[in-house]
C-alpha positions as CSV (number, residue, x, y, z in Angstrom):
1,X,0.0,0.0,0.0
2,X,1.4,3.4,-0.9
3,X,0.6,6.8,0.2
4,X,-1.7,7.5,-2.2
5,X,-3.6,3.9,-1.5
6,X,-3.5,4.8,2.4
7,X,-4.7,8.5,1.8
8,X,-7.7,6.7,-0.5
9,X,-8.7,4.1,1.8
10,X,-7.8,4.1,5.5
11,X,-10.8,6.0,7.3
12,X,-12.6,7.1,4.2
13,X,-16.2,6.6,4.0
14,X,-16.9,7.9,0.8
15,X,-15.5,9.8,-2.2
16,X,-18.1,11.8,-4.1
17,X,-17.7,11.2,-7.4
18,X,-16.0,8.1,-7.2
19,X,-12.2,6.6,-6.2
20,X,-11.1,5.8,-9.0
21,X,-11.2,9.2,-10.6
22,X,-10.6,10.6,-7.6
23,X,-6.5,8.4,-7.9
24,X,-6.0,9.5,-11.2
25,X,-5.9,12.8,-10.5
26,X,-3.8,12.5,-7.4
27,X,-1.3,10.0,-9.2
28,X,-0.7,13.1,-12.3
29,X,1.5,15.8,-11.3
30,X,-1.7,18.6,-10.3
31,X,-1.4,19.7,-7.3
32,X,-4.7,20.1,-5.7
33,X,-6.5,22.7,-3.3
34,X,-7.7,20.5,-0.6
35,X,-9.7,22.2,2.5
36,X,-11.4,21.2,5.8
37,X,-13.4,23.5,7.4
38,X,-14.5,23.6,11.5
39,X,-17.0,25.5,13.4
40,X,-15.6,27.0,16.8
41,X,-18.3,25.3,18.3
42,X,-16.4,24.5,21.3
43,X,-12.8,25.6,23.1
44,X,-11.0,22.1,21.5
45,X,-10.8,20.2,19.1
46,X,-10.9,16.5,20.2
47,X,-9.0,13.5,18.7
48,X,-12.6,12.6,16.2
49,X,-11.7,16.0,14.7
50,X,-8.5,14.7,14.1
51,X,-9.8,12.1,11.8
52,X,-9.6,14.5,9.1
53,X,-6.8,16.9,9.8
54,X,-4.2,13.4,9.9
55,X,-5.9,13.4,6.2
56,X,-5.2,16.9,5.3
57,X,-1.5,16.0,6.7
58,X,-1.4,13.2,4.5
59,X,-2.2,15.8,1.3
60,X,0.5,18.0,2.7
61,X,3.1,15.2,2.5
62,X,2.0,14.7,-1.2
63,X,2.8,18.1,-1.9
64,X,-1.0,19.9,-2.2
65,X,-2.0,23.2,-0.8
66,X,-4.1,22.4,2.3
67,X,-5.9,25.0,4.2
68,X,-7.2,25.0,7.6
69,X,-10.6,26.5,7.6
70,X,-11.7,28.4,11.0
71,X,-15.8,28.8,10.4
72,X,-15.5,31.7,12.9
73,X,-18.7,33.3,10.3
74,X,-20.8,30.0,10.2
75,X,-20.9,29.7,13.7
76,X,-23.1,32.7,14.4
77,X,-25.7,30.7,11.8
78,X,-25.0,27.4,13.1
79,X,-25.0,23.7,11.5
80,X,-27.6,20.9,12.4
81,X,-26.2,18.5,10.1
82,X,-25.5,15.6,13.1
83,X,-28.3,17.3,15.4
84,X,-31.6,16.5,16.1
85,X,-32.5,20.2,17.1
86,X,-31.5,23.8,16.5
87,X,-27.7,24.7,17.7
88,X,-27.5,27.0,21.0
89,X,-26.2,31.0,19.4
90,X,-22.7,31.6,20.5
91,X,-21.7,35.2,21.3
92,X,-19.5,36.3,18.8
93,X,-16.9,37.1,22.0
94,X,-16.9,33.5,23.0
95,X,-16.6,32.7,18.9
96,X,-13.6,34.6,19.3
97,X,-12.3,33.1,22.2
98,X,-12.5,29.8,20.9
99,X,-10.7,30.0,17.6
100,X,-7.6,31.0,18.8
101,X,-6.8,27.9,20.2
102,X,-7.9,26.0,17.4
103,X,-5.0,26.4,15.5
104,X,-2.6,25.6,18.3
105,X,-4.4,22.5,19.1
106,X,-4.1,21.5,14.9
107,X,-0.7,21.8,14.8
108,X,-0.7,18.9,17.2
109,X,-1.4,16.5,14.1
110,X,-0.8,19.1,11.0
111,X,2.2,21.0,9.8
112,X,1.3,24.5,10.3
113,X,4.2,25.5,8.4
114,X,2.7,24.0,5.2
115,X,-0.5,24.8,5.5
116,X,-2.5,27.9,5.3
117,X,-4.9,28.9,8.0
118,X,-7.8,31.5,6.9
119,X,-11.1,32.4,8.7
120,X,-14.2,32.5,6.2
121,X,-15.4,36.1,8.0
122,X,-12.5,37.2,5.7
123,X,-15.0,36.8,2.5
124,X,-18.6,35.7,4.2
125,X,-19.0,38.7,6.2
126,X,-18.6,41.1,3.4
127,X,-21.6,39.6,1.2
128,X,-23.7,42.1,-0.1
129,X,-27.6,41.4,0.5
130,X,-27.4,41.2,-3.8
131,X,-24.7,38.6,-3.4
132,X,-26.5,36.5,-1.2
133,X,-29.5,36.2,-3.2
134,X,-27.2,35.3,-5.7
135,X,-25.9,32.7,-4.4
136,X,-29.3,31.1,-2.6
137,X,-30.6,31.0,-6.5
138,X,-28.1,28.4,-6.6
139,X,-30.0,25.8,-4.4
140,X,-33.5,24.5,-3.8
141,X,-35.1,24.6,-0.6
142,X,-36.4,21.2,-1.6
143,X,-33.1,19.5,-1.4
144,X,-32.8,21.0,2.2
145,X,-35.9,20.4,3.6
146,X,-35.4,16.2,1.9
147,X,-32.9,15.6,4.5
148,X,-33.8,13.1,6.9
149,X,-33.0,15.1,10.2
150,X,-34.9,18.1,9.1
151,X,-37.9,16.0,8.1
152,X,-38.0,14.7,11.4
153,X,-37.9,18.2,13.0
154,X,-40.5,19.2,10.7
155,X,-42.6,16.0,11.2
156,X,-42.3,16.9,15.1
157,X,-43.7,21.2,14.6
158,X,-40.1,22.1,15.5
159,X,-39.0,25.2,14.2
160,X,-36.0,25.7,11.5
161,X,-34.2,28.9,11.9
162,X,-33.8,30.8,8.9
163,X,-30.1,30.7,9.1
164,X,-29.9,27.0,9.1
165,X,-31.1,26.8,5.5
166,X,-28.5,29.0,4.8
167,X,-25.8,26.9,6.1
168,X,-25.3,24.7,3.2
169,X,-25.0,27.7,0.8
170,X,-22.4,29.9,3.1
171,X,-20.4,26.5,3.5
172,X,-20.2,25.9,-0.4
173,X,-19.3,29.5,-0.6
174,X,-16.2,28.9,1.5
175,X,-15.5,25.9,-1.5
176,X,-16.0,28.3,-4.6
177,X,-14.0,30.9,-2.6
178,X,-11.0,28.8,-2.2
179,X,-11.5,27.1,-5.6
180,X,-11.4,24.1,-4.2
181,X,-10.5,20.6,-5.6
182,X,-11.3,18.5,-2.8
183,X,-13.4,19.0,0.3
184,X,-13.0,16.9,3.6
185,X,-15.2,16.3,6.3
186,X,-17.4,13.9,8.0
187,X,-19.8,11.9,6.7
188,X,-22.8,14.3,8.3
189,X,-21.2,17.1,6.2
190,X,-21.7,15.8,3.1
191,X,-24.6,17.7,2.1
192,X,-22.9,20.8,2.6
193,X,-19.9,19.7,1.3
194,X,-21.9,18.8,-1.9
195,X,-23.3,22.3,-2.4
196,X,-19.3,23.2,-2.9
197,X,-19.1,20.9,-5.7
198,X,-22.1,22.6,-7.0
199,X,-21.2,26.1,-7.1
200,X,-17.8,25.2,-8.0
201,X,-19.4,23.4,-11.2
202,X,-22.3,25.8,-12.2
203,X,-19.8,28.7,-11.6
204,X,-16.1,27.6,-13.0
205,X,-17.3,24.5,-14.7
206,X,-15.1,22.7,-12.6
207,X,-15.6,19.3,-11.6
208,X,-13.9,18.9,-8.0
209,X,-14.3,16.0,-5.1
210,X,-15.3,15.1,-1.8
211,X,-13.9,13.1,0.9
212,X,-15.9,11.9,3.3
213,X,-14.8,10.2,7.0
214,X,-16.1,8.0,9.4
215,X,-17.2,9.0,13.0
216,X,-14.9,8.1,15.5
217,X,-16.6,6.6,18.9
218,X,-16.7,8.6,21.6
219,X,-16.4,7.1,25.0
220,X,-19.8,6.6,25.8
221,X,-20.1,4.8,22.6
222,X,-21.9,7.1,20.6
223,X,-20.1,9.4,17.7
224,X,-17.5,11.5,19.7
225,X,-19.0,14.8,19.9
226,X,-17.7,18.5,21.6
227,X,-21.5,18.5,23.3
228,X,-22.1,15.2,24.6
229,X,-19.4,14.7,27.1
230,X,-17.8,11.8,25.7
231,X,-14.8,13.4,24.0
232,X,-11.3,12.6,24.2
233,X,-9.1,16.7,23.9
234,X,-6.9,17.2,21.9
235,X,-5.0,19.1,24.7
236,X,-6.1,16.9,27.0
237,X,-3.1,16.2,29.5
238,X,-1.6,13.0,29.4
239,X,-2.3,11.5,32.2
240,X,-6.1,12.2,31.5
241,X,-5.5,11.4,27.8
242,X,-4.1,7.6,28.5
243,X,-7.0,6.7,31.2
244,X,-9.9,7.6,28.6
245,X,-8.6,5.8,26.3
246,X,-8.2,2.8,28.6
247,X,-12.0,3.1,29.2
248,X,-13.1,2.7,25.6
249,X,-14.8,-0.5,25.0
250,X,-12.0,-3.2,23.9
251,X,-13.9,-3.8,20.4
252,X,-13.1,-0.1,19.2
253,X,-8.8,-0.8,20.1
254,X,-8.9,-1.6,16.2
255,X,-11.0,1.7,14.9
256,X,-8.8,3.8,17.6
257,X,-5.5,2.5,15.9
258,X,-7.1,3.1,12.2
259,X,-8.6,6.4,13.2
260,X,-6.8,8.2,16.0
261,X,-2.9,7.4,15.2
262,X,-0.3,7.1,12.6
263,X,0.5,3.9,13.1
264,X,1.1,2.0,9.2
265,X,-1.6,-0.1,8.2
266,X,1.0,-3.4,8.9
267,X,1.3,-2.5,12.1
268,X,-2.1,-2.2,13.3
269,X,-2.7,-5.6,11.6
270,X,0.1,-7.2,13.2
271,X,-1.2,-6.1,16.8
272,X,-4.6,-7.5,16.3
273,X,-3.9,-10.6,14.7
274,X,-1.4,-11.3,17.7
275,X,-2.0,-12.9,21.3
276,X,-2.0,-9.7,23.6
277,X,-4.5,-9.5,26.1
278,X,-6.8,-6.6,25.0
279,X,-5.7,-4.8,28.0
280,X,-2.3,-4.5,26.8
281,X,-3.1,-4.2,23.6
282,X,-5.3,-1.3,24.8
283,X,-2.2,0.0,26.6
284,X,-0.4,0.6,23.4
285,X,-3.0,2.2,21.9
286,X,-3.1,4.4,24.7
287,X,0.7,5.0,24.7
288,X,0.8,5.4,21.2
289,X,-2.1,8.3,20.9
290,X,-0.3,9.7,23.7
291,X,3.0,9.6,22.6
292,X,1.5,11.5,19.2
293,X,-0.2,14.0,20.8
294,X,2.5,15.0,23.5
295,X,5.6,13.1,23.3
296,X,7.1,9.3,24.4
297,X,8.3,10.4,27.1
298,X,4.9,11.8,28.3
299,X,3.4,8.4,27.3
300,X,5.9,6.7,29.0
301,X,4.9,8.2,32.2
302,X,1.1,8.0,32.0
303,X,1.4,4.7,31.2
304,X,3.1,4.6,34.7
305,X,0.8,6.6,36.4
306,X,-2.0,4.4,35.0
307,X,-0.7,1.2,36.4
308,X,0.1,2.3,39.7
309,X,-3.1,4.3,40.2
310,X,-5.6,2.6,38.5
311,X,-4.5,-1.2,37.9
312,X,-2.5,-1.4,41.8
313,X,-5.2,1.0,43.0
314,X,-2.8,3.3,44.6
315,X,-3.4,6.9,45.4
316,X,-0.6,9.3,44.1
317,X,1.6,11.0,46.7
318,X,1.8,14.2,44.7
319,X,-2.1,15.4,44.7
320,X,-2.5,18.5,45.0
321,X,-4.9,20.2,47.1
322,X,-7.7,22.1,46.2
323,X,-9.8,24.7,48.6
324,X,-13.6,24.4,48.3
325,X,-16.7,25.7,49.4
326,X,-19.8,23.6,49.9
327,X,-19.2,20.2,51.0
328,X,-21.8,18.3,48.8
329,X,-20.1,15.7,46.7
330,X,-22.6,16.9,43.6
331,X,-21.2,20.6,44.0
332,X,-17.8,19.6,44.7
333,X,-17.3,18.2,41.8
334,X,-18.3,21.2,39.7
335,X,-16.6,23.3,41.9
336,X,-13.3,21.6,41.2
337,X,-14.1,21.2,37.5
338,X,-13.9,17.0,37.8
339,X,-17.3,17.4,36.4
340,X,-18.5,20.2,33.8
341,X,-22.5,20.2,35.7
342,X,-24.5,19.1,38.1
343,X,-25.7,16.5,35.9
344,X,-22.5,15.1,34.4
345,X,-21.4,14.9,38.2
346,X,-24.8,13.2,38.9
347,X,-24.4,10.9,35.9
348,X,-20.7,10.0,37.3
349,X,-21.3,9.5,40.8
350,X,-24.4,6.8,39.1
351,X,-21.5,5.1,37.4
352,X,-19.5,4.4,40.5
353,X,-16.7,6.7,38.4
354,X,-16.3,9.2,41.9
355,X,-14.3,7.7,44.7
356,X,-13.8,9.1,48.0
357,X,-10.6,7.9,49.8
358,X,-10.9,4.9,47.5
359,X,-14.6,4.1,48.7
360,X,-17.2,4.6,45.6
361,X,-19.1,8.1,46.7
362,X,-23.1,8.2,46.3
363,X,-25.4,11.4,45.6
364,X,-25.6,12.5,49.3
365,X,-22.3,12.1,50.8
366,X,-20.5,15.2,52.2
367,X,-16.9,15.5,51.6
368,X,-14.6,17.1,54.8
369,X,-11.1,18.8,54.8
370,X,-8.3,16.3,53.8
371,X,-10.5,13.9,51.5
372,X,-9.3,12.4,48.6
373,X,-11.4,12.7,45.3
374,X,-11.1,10.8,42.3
375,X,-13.3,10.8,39.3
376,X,-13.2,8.6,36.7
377,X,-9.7,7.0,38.1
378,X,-7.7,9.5,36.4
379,X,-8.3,12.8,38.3
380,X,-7.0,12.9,42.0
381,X,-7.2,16.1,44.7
382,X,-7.0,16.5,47.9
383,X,-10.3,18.5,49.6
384,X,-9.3,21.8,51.5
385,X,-12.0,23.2,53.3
């Protein structure tokens, strides 16, 4: 398998119009304008978003212009493609916020270096109201309103914003913009990605591609999604980093190895057609995401910290402590940020994932000065009250 096979095959769901023609254009000299576009939906990017940027890497090492495409403008309108109801508005100051750390958290798995990053406010934002008819003229409302999500909204009397109609067109936009040959994405975007591939035809009479993913699994064993609390960070610290990924379910070790590292093909299919125990074999997957995303050395030693703490059952020596003021377990654990709500602390306490000085803690227990707190066997502190 050569690059080109690899870049054609491993993780791809789909290529719109087909594979094949799809290899012959990649194996002639062209270079190609190749883009992958992300709302700042959310403060990180987790290692599901990563799915495509390791693909937009794999361009880059083949020599084509990539770009890195911050939707800092499609945010404010917001995409439904994966959701069963409308998106929550973001400020445009938390927009803001969030974006800058995008890039920084990219470069974890892309050569920034090679790459060019570019915000679509640069060219949406300055679309006349003429230019946007314009460009809705393009598109039927049929085709929108056909897709199986929004029948089931309208099926239920839920309302469609506007704006959301409008997604699919502003995205394309960003494609016709960039004159793009190739779009990437998940499989939800394909619609959107679609309406590139239209402009970029009825406009420049230019017949381009899309590259379509699958989902990762997140660790709740649904897709791995910013909003539902099963996401593995891309800056996640290591520590935290190894132990979710030692709590995925052992049948996704093999999508994990496909999907979230760089390991070659061979070597994935060496590793599962050998004898390890899939808690080992887990460990390497762990140690190797790791070991990508921060260094060996920092895989090395969350590897450690994993067996002592979680496999031996020992508490850390180093934990450090942490000063709070209400003394119920629920509020503690928002208070100390080892949950992000009430409910998610709720929902963990349920799971047996919140210890108190080793013993599993339930929804009324009151925590006192000098407790030790775990959550989810990763996170440790010491209560100061």
């Amino acid at each position: 398998m050569d690059k080109i096979d690899e870049l054609l095959t491993r993780g791809v769901a789909n290529v719109i119009p087909g594979k094949e023609a799809l290899e012959k254009v990649l194996r002639s000299d062209h270079k190609l304008n190749i883009y992958c576009g992300f709302d700042v939906t959310a403060s990180h990017l987790h290692i599901g978003n990563a799915v495509p940027l390791r693909k937009l890497q794999q361009f880059v090492e083949l020599g084509h212009h990539v770009t890195f495409l911050i939707g800092d403008f499609t945010t404010l309108v917001g995409d439904t493609s994966d959701k069963e109801t409308e998106r929550p508005v973001i400020s445009e100051d938390q927009i803001e916020k969030n974006w800058q750390d995008y890039a920084s958290q990219a470069g974890k798995v892309l050569e920034l270096s090679k790459i060019t990053i570019q915000r679509n406010s640069e060219w949406l934002s300055i679309l006349s109201p003429a230019d946007f008819i314009r460009l809705t003229r393009r598109f039927s409302l049929n085709d929108f309103i056909s897709r199986e999500l929004i029948k089931k909204r309208l099926a239920s009397n839920e309302s469609i914003n506007l704006s959301e109609v409008l997604y699919p067109a502003l995205q394309g936009y960003d494609s016709y913009h960039l004159d793009t040959d190739i779009q990437v994405g998940g499989t939800d975007q394909t619609f959107n990605m679609q309406a590139g591939r239209t402009l970029q035809k009825q406009l420049r009479n230019k017949d381009t591609f899309v590259m379509s993913f699958n989902f990762l699994t997140g660790t709740d064993g649904r897709k791995m999604s910013k909003s539902w609390g099963n996401a593995i960070w891309l800056d996640d610290q290591p520590n935290d980093m190894f132990g979710k990924i030692m709590s995925v379910k052992d049948e996704l070790i093999d999508e994990y190895f496909t999907l979230a590292t760089n390991l070659p093909v061979p070597n994935i299919q060496d590793l599962a057609s050998g004898v390890l125990h899939p808690m080992e074999l887990k460990k390497k997957l762990a140690w190797q995401i790791v070991s990508e995303l921060h260094s060996k050395d920092a895989a090395n030693s969350a590897q450690k910290h994993f067996e002592s703490t979680i496999q031996a059952g020992e508490i850390p020596q180093d934990i450090a402590g942490i000063s709070v003021k209400s003394t119920n377990i629920v509020d503690v654990l928002v208070e100390t940020k080892l949950a992000s709500s009430k409910s998610a602390a709720r929902r963990l306490i349920e799971q047996k994932g919140v210890k108190i000085n080793s013993s599993p803690a339930s929804l009324d227990n009151q925590v006192t000065s000098g407790d030790i707190l775990s959550a989810g066997n990763r996170k440790f502190i010491k209560i100061l009250i």
